[in-house]
C-alpha positions, 0 to 999 in steps of 0.5 A: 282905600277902606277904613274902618272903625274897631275897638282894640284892647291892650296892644302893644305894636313897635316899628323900626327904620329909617325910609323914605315917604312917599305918595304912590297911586293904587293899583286894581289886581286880579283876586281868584274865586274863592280867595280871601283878600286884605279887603275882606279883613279890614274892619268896615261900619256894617249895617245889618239887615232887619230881625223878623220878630213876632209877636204872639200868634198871628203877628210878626214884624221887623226890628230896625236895622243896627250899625255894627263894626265887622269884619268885611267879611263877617259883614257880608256873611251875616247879610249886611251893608257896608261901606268903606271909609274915605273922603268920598263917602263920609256921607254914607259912613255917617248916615249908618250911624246917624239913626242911632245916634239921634235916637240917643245911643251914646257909642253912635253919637261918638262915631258921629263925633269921630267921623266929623272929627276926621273930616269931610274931604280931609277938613275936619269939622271939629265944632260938630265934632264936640256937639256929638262928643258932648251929647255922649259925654252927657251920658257919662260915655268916657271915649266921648269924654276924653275925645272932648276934652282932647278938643278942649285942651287943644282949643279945636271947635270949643275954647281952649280950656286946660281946666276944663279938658283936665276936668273931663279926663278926670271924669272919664278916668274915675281918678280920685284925689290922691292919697298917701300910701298906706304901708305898715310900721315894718315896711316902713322901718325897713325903708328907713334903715335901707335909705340910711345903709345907703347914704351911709354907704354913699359917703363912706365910698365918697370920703374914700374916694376922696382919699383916694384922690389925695394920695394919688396927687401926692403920688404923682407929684412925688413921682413928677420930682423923682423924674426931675432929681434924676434927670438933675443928679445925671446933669450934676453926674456929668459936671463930675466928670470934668472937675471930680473934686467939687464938694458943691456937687458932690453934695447936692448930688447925695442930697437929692439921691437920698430925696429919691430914697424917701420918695422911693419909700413914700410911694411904695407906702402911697402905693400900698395905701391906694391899693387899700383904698380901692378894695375898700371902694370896690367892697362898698360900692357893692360890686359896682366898680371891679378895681381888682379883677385879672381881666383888663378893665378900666373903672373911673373912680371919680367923679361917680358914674351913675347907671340910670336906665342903662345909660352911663352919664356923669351929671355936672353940677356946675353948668358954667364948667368948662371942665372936669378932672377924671381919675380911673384905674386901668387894671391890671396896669402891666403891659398897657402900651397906650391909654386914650382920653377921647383919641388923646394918648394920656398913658404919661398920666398913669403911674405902675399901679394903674391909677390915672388922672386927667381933664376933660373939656366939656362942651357946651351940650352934652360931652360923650367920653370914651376911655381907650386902653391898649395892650402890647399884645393888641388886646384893649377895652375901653369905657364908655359914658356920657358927661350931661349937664342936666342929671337923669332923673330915676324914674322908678316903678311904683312897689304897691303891696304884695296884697294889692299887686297879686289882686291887681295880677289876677284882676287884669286879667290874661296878656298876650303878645304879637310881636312883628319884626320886618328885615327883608323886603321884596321892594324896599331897602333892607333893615338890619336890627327889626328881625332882632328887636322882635325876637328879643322882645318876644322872648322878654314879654314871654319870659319875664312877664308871662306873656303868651307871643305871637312871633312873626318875622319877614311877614307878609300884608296878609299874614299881618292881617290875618294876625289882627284879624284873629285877635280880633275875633278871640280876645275876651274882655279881659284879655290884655295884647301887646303887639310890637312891629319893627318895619319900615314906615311911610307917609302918603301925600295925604299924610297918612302914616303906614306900616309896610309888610315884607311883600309891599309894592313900592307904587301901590299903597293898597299893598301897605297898611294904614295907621286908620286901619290899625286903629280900627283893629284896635277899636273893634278887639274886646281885648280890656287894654290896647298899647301899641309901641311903633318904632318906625319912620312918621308912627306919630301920625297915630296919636291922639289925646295927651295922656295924663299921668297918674298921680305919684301917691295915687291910692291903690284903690284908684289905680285898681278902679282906672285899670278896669276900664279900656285904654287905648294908648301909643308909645312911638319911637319918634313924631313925625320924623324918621328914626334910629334903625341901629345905635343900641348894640344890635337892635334899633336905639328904641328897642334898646331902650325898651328892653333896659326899661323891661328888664329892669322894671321889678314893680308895677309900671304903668305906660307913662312911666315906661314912656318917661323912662324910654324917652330919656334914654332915647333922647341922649343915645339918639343925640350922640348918633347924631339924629335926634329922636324923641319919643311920644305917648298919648291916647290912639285916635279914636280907637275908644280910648276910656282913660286908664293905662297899660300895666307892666307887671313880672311875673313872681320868680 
């Protein structure tokens, strides 16, 4: 099958669904004159026929032949030579590129590094690999640079050398040691007193929690002894009957009747108290608990539930705990007929104010909890979270000035969206949630962030293609693609990651389209940055070198200098395993994820930390579903990858 070498700039592509691998063998089909094929729009290494030039009157000759990367049909259009990639004819490939690249022409060189790189035969040759890459590196080319160091860091053809992989990652990136943020005294008082109305906030809420707590103790242990005076006055009551005369009895039973009176009234006050308390909470926890809403609802008012990246997790502080107490509020508590602590019935823990208390087992992981309230009419609600032992960290966005972020907008240039959903296949099992996922997330990149979308649903290889294809030949070198792909994924015998349209035959991998052929795509694009987010079975196999973040306090003339550069960057949902079709509320536990991090991002975000903040959602959400499924980010293989980010900026509303 033809591979092809092309440079892509900002492209996002996201895959989703669990499949089956597989090694299938090709299939030769009829193609009628005149029709365009899948072969004819994958990108191939052209070498293009000589230029007649002439030099004054009477003399003219031809100039060498150049290697260029074009479409097949562009190629043959133009009158030139091409051959397609594979183990077969690595030679040929090579030596369209061989000339140039000992003539000292740095992108020839690192073609020759890649083509090593990848591999003769599938053994990849990496001490030639680096000899070409250092060749290029020499000239300060900054694909070449971080090919190198990816050898470096990996210890593959050269010593392993962190030091020295850091080093050039660095040089190709143009970072700078970082700096402190610059803002100004307002800005900063600002800051100061938002932190301090938040702790201030933070301990008012929990000292009234606190509070909270010891009233409903008292409470429910003043109702715990009401329950058994009364059952002691009623026992008392009988001994009357058989001796109406005995003062002993007489006596105790008044005693008691007027403990009952007191506690009656002490909890009436308990009662009225608690209330108080609640608003309180609910009015400084700024909307965050509804302890007084005419909806049935559960709220947990200790210990605090904390909303990181959408996901609704309770940190334990103590890792040795084997338990911790709970205490909510069911509300409005009338009619409640069953309350549910993980399918154990704790209604005898409620009192008539809703309020209710119970432990919880932990286990040793982390302890997923689901709170279950039922009316008598059948109606219920129930609150979800999850008891972790090690706390989510928040992982922000970066607020830069509004003076650097709108130069930074304007800057970066225009953003375009492809966005790829794959539900119904001729020859494969359905997917349930990749349709959804696409639509959702074409909508959140043309509405929150400006996005001009391509939305494709159910889509063919060709139509796929002819998508690339066009991309390819319209993006300017300013422009910035993301490409989002929900569909099944597979592995050849030879591992090689794929991407199966709508239309695909299950036995002939030429149907399919290749992860290689993608990343040629990529590299042949002038688009300025290339992200690809694939959410499918074995999208691993497309990753290349570590990215390394930028550093926390990075000066905004850093970040501005890195972002004008290429980036070839990948955001999978998963390695080389299969992953999550569903698990997120209609779409698949990545593009759930995706489109918290998207919708709640109010700043700038470059890809490591949407990938940070992606990561730790799916992590958790894919544990309680029972597969696990961790994220991963790094540079395309080979896709000319020159070391800055992908940027996710909102549009100002």
């Amino acid at each position: 099958m033809k591979a092809f070498d092309l440079k892509i700039f900002f492209l996002v592509l996201v895959v989703t669904g669990l499949s089956a691998c597989g090694s299938n063998p090709t299939r030769v089909t009829e193609v009628k004159d005149g029709q365009v094929t899948p072969d004819q729009l994958y990108i191939v290494d052209c070498l293009l026929p000589p230029q007649i030039r002439q030099l004054g009157q009477n003399y003219t000759y031809a100039s060498p032949r150049q290697p260029i990367k074009l479409p097949a049909r562009e190629c043959a259009l133009r009158g030139g030579e091409y051959v397609a990639y594979d183990e077969a004819n690595f030679a040929s490939v090579a030596k369209v590129w061989q000339t140039q690249a000992q003539a000292g022409d740095a992108q020839a060189q690192t073609y020759m590094g890649e083509l090593f790189e990848k591999g003769i035969n599938g053994t990849p040759d990496y001490a030639s690999a680096a000899r070409w890459y250092q060749k290029a590196a020499d000239q300060g080319h900054s694909v070449a640079l971080l090919n190198l160091g990816n050898l470096y860091e990996k210890g593959l053809g050269v010593q392993q050398d962190s030091v020295k992989a850091i080093e050039l990652y660095r040089k190709a990136s143009g970072i700078t040691d970082g700096n402190l943020e610059l803002v100004t005294e307002e800005q900063m008082r600002k800051r100061r007193d938002q932190e301090y109305e938040r702790i201030r906030l933070q301990q008012e809420v929990g000292r009234l929690k606190n509070q909270l707590t010891d009233v409903n103790k008292n409470y429910q242990s003043s109702l715990d002894y009401m329950n058994q005076a009364n059952l002691e006055i009623k026992r008392l009551q009988g001994q009357l009957k058989v001796n109406q005369d005995d003062p002993t009895v007489k006596r105790r039973i008044a005693e008691l009747q007027n403990q009952v009176k007191d506690l009656e009234n002490k909890n009436l006050k308990s009662k009225e108290l608690a209330n108080a308390l609640m608003n309180q909470i609910s009015d400084s926890s700024e909307g965050s608990l509804a302890l007084n809403t005419d909806e049935l609802a559960i709220n947990v008012i200790s210990p605090d539930v904390v909303v990181t990246r959408g996901i609704r997790s309770v940190p334990v502080l103590d890792q040795s705990a084997e338990r911790i107490s709970l205490m909510g509020r069911v509300n409005p508590p009338a009619e409640i007929k069953a309350l549910q602590l993980n399918n154990q019935n704790i209604i005898d823990r409620m009192n008539d104010t809703g309020l209710f208390s119970a432990e919880l087992q932990l286990s040793p992981d982390d302890t997923p909890v689901s709170i279950e309230a039922i009316k008598s009419d059948g109606t219920k609600t129930i609150e979800r979270f999850v008891v972790v032992r090690q706390p989510l960290p928040e992982i922000k966005p970066r607020y830069l000035s509004d003076l650097f972020t709108n130069r930074f907008r304007d800057d970066l240039g225009d953003f375009h969206a492809l966005v790829i959903g794959n539900n119904q296949y001729s020859d494969f099992e359905n997917l349930s949630t990749a349709v959804n996922d696409a639509e959702e997330i074409a909508r959140v990149f043309r509405e929150r962030y400006g996005y001009k979308t391509q939305l494709l649903t159910n889509a063919s290889q060709m139509e796929i293609l002819q998508a690339f294809a066009e991309y390819q030949k319209t993006m300017g070198k300013l422009d910035n693609l993301i490409v989002y792909y929900a569909g099944h994924g597979l592995l050849d015998g030879g591992k090689r990651g794929y991407w199966i349209p709508v239309d695909a035959d299950e036995t002939d991998t030429s149907t399919w389209i290749s992860n290689e052929d993608i990343t040629q795509f990529m590299s042949a694009m002038q688009a300025k940055h290339v992200m690809v987010m694939a959410d499918s079975c074995y999208s691993g196999t497309m990753s290349g070198s570590t990215i390394r973040p930028l550093p926390e306090d990075a000066a905004e003339n850093d970040i501005l200098f890195t972002s004008r550069v290429k980036a070839r960057t990948v955001l999978t949902s998963g390695g080389l395993q299969p992953v999550l079709d569903s698990g997120g509320q209609g779409h698949s536990v990545f593009a759930s994820a995706l489109l918290d991090v998207l919708n709640e991002n109010d700043g700038v975000m470059e890809g490591y930390r949407l990938f940070e903040a992606i990561q730790q959602q799916v992590k958790l959400r894919s544990r309680l579903a029972g597969l696990q499924q961790v994220p991963e980010y790094s540079a395309i293989k080979h896709a000319g990858h020159e070391g800055s980010e992908y940027y996710f900026l909102p549009v100002k509303t």
